[in-house]
C-alpha positions in Angstrom: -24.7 1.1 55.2 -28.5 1.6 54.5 -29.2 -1.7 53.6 -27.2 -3.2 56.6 -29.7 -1.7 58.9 -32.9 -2.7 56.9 -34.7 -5.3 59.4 -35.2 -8.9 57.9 -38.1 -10.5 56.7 -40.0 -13.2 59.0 -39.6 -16.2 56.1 -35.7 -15.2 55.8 -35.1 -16.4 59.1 -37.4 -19.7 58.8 -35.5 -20.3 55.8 -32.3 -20.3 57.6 -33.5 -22.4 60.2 -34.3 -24.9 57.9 -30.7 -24.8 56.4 -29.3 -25.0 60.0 -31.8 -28.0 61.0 -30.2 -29.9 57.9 -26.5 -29.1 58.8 -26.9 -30.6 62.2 -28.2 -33.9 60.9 -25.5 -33.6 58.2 -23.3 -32.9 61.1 -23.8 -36.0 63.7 -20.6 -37.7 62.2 -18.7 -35.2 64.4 -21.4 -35.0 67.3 -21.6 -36.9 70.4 -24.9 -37.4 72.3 -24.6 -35.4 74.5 -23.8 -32.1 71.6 -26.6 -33.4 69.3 -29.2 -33.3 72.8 -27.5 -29.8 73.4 -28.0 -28.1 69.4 -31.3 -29.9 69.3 -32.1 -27.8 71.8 -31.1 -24.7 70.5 -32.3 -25.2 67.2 -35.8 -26.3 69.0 -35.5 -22.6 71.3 -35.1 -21.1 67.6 -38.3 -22.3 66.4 -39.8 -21.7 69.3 -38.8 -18.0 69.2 -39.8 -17.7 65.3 -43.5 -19.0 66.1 -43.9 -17.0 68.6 -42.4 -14.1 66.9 -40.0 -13.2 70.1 -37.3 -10.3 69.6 -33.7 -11.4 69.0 -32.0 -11.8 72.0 -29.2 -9.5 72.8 -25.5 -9.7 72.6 -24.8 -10.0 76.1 -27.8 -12.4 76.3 -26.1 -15.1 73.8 -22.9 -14.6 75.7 -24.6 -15.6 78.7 -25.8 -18.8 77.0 -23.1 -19.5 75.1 -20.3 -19.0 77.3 -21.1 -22.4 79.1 -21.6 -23.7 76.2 -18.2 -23.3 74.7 -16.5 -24.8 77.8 -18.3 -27.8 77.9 -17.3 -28.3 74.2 -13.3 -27.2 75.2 -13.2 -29.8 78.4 -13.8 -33.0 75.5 -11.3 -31.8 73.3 -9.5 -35.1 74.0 -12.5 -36.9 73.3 -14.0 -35.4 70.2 -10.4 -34.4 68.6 -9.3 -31.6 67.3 -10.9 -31.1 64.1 -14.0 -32.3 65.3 -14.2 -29.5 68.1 -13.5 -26.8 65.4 -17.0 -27.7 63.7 -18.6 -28.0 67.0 -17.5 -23.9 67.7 -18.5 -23.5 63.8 -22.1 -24.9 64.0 -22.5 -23.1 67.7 -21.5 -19.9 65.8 -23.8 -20.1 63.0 -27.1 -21.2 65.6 -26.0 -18.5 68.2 -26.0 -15.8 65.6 -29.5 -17.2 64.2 -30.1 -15.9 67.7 -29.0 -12.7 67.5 -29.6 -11.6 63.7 -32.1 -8.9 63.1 -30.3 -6.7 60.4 -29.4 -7.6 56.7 -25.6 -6.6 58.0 -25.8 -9.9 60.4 -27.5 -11.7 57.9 -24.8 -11.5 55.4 -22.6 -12.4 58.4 -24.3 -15.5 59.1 -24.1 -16.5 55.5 -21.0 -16.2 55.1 -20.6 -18.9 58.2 -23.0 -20.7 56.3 -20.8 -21.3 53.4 -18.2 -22.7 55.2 -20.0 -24.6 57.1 -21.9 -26.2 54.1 -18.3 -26.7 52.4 -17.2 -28.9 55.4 -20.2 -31.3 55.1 -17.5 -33.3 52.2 -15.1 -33.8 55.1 -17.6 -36.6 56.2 -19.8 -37.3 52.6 -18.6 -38.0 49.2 -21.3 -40.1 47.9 -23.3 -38.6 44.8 -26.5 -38.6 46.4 -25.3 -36.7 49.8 -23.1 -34.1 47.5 -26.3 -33.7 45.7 -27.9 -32.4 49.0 -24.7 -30.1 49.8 -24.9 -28.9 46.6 -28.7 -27.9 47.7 -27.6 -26.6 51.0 -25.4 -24.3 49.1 -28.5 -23.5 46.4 -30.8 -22.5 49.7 -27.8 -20.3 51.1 -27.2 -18.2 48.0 -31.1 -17.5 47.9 -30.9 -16.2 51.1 -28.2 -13.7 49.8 -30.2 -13.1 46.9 -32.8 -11.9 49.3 -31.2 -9.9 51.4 -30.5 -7.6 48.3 -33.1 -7.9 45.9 -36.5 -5.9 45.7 -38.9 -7.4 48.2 -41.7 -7.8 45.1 -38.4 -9.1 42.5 -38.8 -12.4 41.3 -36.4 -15.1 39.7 -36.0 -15.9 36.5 -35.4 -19.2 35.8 -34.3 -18.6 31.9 -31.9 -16.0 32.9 -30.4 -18.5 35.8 -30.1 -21.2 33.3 -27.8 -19.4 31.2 -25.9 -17.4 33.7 -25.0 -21.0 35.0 -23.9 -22.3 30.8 -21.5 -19.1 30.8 -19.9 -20.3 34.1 -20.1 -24.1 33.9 -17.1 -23.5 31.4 -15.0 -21.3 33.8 -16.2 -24.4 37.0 -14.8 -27.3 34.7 -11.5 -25.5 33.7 -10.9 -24.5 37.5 -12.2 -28.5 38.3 -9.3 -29.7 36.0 -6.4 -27.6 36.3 -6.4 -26.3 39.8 -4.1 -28.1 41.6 -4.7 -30.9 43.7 -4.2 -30.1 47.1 -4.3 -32.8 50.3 -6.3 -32.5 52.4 -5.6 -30.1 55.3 -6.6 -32.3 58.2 -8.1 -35.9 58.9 -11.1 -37.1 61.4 -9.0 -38.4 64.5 -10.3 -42.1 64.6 -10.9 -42.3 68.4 -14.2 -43.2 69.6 -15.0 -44.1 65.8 -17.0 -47.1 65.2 -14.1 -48.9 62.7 -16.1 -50.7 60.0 -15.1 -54.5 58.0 -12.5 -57.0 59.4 -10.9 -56.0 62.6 -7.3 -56.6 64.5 -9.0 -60.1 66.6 -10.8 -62.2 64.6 -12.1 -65.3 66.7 -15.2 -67.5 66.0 -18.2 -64.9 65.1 -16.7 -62.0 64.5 -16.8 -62.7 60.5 -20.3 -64.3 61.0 -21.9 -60.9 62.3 -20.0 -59.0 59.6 -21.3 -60.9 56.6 -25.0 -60.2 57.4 -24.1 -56.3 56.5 -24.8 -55.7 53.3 -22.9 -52.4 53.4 -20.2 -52.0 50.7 -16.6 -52.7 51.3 -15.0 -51.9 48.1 -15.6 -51.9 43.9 -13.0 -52.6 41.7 -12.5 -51.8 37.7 -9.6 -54.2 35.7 -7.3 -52.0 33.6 -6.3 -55.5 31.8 -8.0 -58.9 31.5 -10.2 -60.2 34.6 -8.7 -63.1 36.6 -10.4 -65.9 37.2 -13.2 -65.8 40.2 -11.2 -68.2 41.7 -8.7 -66.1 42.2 -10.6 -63.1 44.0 -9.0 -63.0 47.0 -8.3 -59.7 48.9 -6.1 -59.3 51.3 -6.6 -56.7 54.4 -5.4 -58.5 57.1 -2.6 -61.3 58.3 -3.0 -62.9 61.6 0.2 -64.1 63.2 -0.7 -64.5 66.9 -2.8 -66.7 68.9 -3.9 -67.3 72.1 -5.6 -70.7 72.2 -9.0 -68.6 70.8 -8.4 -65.5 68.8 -6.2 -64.7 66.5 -4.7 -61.5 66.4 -2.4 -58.8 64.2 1.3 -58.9 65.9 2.5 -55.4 66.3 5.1 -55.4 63.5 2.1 -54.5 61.1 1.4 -51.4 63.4 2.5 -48.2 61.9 5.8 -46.9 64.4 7.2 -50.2 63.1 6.5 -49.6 59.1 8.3 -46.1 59.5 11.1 -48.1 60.4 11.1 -50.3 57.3 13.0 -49.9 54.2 10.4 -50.8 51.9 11.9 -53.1 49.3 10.4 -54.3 46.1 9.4 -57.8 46.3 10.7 -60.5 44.7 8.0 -62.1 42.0 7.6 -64.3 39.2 7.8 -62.7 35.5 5.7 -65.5 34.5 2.6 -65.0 37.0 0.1 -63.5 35.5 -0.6 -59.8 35.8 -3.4 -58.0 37.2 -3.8 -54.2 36.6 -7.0 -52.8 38.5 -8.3 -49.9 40.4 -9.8 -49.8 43.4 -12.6 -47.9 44.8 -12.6 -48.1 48.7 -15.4 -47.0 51.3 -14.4 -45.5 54.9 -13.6 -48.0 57.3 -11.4 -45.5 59.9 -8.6 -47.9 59.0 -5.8 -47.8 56.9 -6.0 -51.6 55.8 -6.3 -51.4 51.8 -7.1 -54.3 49.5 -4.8 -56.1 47.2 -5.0 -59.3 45.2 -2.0 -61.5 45.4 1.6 -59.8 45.1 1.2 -56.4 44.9 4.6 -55.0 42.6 3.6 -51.6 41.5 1.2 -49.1 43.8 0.9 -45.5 43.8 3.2 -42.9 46.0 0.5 -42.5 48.6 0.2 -45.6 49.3 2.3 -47.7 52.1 3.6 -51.5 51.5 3.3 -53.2 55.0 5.2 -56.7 55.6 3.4 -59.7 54.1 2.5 -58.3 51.0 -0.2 -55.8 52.5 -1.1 -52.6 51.4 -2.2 -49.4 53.6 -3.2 -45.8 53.2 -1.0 -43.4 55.3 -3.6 -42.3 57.4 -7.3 -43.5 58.2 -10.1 -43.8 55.9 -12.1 -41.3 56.7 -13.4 -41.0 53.4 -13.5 -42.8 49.9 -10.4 -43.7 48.5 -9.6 -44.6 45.1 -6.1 -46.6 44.7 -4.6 -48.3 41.6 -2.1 -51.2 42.2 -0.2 -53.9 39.9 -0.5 -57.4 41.1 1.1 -60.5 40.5 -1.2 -63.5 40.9 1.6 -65.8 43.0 2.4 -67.1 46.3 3.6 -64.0 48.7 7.7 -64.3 49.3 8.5 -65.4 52.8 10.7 -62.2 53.9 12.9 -62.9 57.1 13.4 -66.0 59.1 12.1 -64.0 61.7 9.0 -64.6 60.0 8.7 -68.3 59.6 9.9 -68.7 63.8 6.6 -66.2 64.5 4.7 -68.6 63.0 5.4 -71.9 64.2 4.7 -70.5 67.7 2.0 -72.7 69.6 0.5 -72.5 73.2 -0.8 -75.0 75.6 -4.7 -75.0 74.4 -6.3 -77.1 71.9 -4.4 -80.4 73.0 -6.3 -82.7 70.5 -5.7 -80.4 67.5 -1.7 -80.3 68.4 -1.6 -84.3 68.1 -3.7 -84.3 65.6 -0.7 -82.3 63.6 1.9 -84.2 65.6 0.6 -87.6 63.7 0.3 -85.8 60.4 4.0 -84.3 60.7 4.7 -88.2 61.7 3.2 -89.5 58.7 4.1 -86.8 56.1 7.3 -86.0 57.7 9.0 -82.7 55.8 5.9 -82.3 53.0 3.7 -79.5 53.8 1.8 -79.9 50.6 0.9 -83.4 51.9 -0.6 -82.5 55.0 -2.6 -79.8 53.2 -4.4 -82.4 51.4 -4.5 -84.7 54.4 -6.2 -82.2 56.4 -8.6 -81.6 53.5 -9.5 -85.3 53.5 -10.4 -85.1 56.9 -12.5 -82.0 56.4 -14.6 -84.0 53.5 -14.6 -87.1 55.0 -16.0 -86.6 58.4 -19.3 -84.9 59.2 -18.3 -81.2 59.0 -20.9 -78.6 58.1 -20.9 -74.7 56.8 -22.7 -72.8 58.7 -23.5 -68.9 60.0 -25.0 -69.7 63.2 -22.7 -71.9 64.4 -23.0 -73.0 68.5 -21.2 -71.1 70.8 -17.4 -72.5 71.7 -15.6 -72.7 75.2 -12.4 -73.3 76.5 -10.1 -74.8 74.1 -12.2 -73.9 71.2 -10.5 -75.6 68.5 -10.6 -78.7 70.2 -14.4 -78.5 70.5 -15.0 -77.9 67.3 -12.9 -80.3 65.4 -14.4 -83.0 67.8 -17.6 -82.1 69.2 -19.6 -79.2 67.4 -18.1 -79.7 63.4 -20.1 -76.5 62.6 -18.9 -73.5 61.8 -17.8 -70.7 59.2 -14.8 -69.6 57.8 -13.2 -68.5 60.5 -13.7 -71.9 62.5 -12.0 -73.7 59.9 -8.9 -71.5 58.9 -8.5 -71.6 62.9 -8.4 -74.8 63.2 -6.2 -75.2 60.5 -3.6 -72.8 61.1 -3.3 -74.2 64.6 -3.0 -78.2 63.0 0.0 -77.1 60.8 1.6 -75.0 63.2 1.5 -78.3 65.5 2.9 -79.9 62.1 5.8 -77.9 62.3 4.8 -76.4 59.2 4.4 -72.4 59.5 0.9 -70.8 59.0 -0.9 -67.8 59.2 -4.6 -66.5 59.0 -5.2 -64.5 56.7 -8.7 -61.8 56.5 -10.1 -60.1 53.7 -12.9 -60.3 51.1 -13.7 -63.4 48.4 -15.1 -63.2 45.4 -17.8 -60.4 44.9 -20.5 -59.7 42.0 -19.9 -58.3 38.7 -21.8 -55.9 36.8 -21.4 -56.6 33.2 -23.2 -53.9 32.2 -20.4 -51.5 34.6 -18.0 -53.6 34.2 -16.7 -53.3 37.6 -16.8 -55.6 40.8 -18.6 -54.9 43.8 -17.3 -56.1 46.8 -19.6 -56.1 50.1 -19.4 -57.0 53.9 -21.5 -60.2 53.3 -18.2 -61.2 51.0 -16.1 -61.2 54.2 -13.9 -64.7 54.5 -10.7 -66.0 56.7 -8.3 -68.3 54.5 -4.4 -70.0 55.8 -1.6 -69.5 54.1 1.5 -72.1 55.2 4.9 -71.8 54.4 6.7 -74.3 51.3 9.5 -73.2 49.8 10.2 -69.7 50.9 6.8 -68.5 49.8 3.5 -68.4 51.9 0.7 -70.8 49.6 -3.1 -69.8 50.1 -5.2 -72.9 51.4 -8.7 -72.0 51.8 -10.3 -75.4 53.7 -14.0 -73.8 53.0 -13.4 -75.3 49.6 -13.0 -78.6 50.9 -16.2 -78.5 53.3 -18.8 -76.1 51.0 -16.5 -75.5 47.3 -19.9 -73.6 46.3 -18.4 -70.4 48.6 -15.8 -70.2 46.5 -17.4 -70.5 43.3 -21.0 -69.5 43.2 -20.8 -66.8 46.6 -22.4 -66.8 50.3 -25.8 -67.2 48.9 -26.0 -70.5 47.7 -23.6 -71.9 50.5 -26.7 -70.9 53.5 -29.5 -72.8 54.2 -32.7 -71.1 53.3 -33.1 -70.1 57.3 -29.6 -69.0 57.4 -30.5 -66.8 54.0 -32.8 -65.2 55.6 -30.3 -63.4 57.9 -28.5 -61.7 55.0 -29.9 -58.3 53.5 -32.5 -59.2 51.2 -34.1 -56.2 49.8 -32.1 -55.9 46.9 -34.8 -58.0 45.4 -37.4 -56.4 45.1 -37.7 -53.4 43.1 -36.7 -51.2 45.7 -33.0 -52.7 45.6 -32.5 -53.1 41.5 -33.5 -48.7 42.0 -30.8 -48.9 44.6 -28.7 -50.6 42.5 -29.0 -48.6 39.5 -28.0 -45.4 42.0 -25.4 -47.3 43.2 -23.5 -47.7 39.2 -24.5 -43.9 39.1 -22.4 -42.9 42.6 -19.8 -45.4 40.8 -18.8 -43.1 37.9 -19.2 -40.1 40.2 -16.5 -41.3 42.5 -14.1 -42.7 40.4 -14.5 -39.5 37.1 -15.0 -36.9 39.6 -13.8 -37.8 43.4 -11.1 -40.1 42.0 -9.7 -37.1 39.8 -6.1 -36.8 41.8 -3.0 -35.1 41.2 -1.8 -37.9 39.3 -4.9 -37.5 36.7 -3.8 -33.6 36.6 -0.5 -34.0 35.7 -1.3 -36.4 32.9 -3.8 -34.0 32.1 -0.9 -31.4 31.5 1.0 -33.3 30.0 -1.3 -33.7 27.7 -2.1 -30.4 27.0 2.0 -29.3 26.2 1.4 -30.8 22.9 0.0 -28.0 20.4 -2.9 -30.0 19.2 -5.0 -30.2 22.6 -4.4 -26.6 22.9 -5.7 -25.7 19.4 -8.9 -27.7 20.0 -9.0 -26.1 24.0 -9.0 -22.7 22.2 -11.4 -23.8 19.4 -13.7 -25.1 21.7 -13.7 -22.1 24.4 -13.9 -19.3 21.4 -16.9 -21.6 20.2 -18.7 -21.4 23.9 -17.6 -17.7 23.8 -19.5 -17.1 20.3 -22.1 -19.3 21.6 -22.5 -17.7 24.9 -22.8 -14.2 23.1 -25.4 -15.4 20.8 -27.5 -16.2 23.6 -27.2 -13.1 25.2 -28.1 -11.2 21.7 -30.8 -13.4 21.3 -32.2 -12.8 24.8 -31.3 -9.5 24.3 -33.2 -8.4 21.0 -36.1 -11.3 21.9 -36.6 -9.4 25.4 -36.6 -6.0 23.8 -39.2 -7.3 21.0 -41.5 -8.6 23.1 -41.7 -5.4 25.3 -42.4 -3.6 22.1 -44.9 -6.0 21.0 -46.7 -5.7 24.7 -46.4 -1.8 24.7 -47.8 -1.1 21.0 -50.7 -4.0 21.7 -51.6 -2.2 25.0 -51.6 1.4 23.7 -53.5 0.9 20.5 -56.4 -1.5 22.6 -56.7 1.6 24.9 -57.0 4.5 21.8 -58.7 2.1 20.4 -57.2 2.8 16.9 -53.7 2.7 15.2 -50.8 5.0 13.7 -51.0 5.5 10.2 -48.7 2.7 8.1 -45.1 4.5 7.7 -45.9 6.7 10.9 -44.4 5.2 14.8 -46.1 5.2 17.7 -43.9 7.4 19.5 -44.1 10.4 16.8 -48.4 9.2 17.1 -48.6 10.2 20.5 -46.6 12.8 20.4 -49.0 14.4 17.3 -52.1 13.2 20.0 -50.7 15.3 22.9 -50.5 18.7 20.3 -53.9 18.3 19.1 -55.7 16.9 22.8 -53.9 20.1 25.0 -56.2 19.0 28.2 -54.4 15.1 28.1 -51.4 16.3 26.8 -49.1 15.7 29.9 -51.0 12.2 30.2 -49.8 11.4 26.6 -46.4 12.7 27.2 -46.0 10.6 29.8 -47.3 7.6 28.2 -44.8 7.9 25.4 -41.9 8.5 27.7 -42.8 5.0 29.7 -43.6 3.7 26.2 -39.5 4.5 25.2 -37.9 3.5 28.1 -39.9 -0.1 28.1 -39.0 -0.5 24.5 -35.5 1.6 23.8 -33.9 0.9 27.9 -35.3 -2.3 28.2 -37.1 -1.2 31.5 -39.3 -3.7 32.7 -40.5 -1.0 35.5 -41.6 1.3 32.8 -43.3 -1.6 30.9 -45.3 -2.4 34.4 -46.1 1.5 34.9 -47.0 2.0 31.1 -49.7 -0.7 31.7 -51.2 0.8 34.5 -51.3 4.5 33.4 -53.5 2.9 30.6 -55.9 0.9 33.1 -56.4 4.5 35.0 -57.0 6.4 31.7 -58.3 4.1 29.4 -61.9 6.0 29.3 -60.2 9.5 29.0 -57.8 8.1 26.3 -61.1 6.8 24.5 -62.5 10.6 24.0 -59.3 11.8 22.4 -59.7 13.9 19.0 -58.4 12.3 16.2 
């Protein structure tokens, strides 16, 4: 109860500011404008009231100021979502009690708020660099607790830190492995959340703005042997309806309509190849996944959509690790339903709908035909690749197949998709990511925005084929990536500073964050209950117990070690203190406790001096008491002229 009331010191509370400052920049995920303007404000009033060294203010005071506070937060509820109002109150609670502490009781208060607080900063960060900072947050918090109890002149020890930490890393790694793996207890609502990578339109440009982002999409590891480049295509996205300009994702992809499903297996090959990989997946506030050809095996979490598409059951709000099966064939048509939604035309585009007319006329009933028609054309007339393509009008396909003949992906699996549908021959688009660059050194594949691409697949044989026709204009896409497809102007719109040295260091942090999120973040319950499995057999146990009785033994040495080292060298700094200020030495055979005590008996007028010298002297060297040590050394600085005129 004493201690509670014992004022705090000045730095304390700048220290705590500080933390605060750095939660509400770790915070703005869940902020709007208008609540950062508002804690800016209050954290800038703080300051202020620190530099000028103003009182705290009251309790009624802070209710005053908070009070409208909180019901401006309560009336958005609808607009910042639940969980996002909950951390609003939490940060409020921890700045408005900055306001009001003034006591080591509401200190310890506010830490406590300030441990939860730092804990929910991996609701919006799980990259190694930003859990690095947490983890700092957390370090600067439990210093603050340190000082609200230690001696106001104790300082730390950075020897004794080191090994309290070895003797619990043990007990953090055992709790890290075999404490089960909970879900997660809420998500971040996705309203008014910037959704990042391919979205539900896609129309001329909107794949052209996302390629200049050099943002990361997605990494992938193979479990088996690496498919050929030229089969890195991933699907996110199929786009069934058009509307003479965009394409669009037809509402039985949307998730009231999956819940309705029975999810079947689907019908492959046993002969197509297969591809066993994991995937590491950024937020994108989606719940599109990634997924190379026909997926037949994915994890329970994970939801099959129709088309052969993959999806998480809720929003990415944060990384995602995923490992899926694949076979690398064409995707099963599923319903006839299907192939009727994808012959559907409209009255745009009247040029490209002939156009397919006369090649349904002249390849009547071969789809493959056509394909290679269409390709011809593409190669044969003056068609370029390009990111800034002009802007397009009214009956946009028909303007660039005739006039324009510049564009990117998206222009030309557009175009295409809307030739063979007038062919009679059922197509799609299709979004997602091509290709991507492989570390060798990793051995992993990094997938980023710039790698964004549109490709058709049309409908032969009850099975959907892929037909990219940016092979047929620049084949140098496929093969080599975006970078050698551009002209050197239209390079210079991508990201380029990962070549200087300042990109190959973010590079290098990037394979670092790698290993972190798949060993540490991508540690699921699945990884656990191998785990245990693992360790029912008595061998794992015998070296689990072999190993922790050798960290025990280990950790105790330590200890001793510290232990008998700390005690000798406050011996050694007594005995070299006392016999510099007697200016002489015991006898050999004789100690230095039974010396002074034969100097106080023959030097009556110092004898209390002496007899207090050899009490500090015992409990320095025999209680370890680094007080005693401090006070021995000073008794001799006051009596080191008296102790000099001693009788021997």
């Amino acid at each position: 109860m004493l201690m509670a009331n014992l004022a705090l010191p000045r730095y304390w509370a700048v220290y705590g500011l500080l933390l605060q400052v750095l939660l509400f920049l770790l915070y703005q995920p869940a902020l709007s404008i208008a609540s950062s303007l508002l804690f800016a404000l209050l954290l800038t009033f703080q300051a202020w009231r620190l530099y000028q060294n103003k009182p705290a203010l009251s309790n009624r005071q802070i209710n005053v100021l908070l009070a409208p506070l909180l019901l401006l937060m309560l009336l958005q509820v609808r607009q910042l979502g639940v969980l996002n109002l909950m951390l609003h109150i939490l940060l409020l609670a921890a700045v408005a009690r900055s306001l009001t502490v003034q006591q080591r009781g509401q200190g310890l208060q506010l830490l406590w708020v300030h441990y939860f607080a730092i804990a929910c900063c991996f609701i919006f960060y799980q990259q190694m660099s930003m859990a690095i900072l947490i983890f700092a947050l957390a370090l600067l918090n439990l210093y603050l607790q340190y000082r609200l109890f230690a001696p106001a002149e104790s300082t730390l020890q950075p020897k004794r830190l080191m090994s309290i930490f070895a003797l619990s890393f043990p007990l953090w790694l055992g709790m890290f492995l075999l404490f089960p793996r909970l879900p997660p207890l809420w998500q971040l609502p996705n309203q008014n959340m910037a959704s990042t990578g391919l979205g539900d339109e896609l129309d001329p440009g909107s794949i052209e703005k996302l390629v200049q982002s050099d943002a990361l999409a997605f990494r992938v590891s193979f479990l088996n042997e690496r498919p050929d480049k030229a089969d890195w295509y991933w699907r996110a996205k199929v786009y069934e309806d058009f509307d003479g300009r965009r394409w669009q994702v037809n509402a039985r992809f949307n998730s009231r309509q999956r819940r309705a499903m029975v999810t079947e297996l689907p019908a492959f090959s046993a002969s197509a190849p297969l591809v066993k990989y994991q995937i590491l997946a950024e937020s994108s506030y989606q719940t599109d996944l990634f997924s190379l050809g026909l997926p037949v095996s994915w994890q329970a979490n994970l939801v099959a959509k129709p088309a052969a598409l993959m999806a998480s059951q809720t929003p990415l709000t944060q990384r995602i690790s995923y490992s899926l099966q694949s076979r690398l064939q064409a995707v099963p048509l599923t319903s006839h339903g299907e192939k009727q939604l994808n012959l559907l035309q409209d009255n745009a585009n009247p040029k490209a709908r002939a156009f397919g007319a006369a090649l349904a006329t002249q390849f009547p009933a071969q789809p493959d035909k056509v394909v290679q028609a269409l390709s011809a054309y593409f190669q044969q007339e003056p068609f370029f690749y390009t990111l800034t393509p002009p802007r397009l009008g009214q009956n946009a396909i028909d303007q660039f197949l005739y006039e324009t003949r510049s564009g990117f992906c998206s222009h030309y699996a557009s175009a295409t998709a809307v030739i063979l549908r007038a062919a009679g021959i059922p197509a799609r688009v299709v979004g997602g990511y091509l290709g991507g660059n492989w570390q060798e050194n990793q051995q992993y594949l990094q997938v980023r925005q710039r790698d964004a691409h549109a490709w058709v697949e049309y409908l032969t044989a009850s099975s959907w084929q892929r037909y990219d026709p940016t092979a047929a204009i620049a084949p140098e896409r496929i093969l080599e990536g975006i970078e050698q497809t551009l002209s050197d102007n239209e390079r210079a719109l991508l990201s380029g500073w990962q070549d200087n040295w300042l990109g190959q260091l973010a590079l290098q942090w990037s394979h670092l964050d790698y290993v972190w999120s798949v060993w540490v973040l991508g540690f699921n319950q699945q990884d656990q209950e191998q785990l245990w499995q693992r360790l029912r057999r008595w061998e794992y146990w015998s070296v689990l117990l072999y190993s922790l009785g050798a960290l025990l033994l280990l950790g105790a040495a330590v200890m001793l070690r510290q232990f008998v080292t700390q005690r000798a060298d406050h011996a050694h700094q007594a005995w070299r203190w006392l016999t510099q200020a007697l200016g002489t030495a015991p006898a050999a055979g004789c100690t230095l406790s039974s010396w002074l005590t034969t100097l106080a008996e023959q030097n009556p007028a110092q004898q209390q001096a002496l007899e207090r010298l050899r009490k500090l002297y015992e409990a320095a060297v025999f209680n370890d008491d680094a007080a005693a040590l401090r006070l021995l050394r000073r008794e001799l600085r006051l009596q080191r002229r008296s102790l000099r005129r001693l009788a021997r």
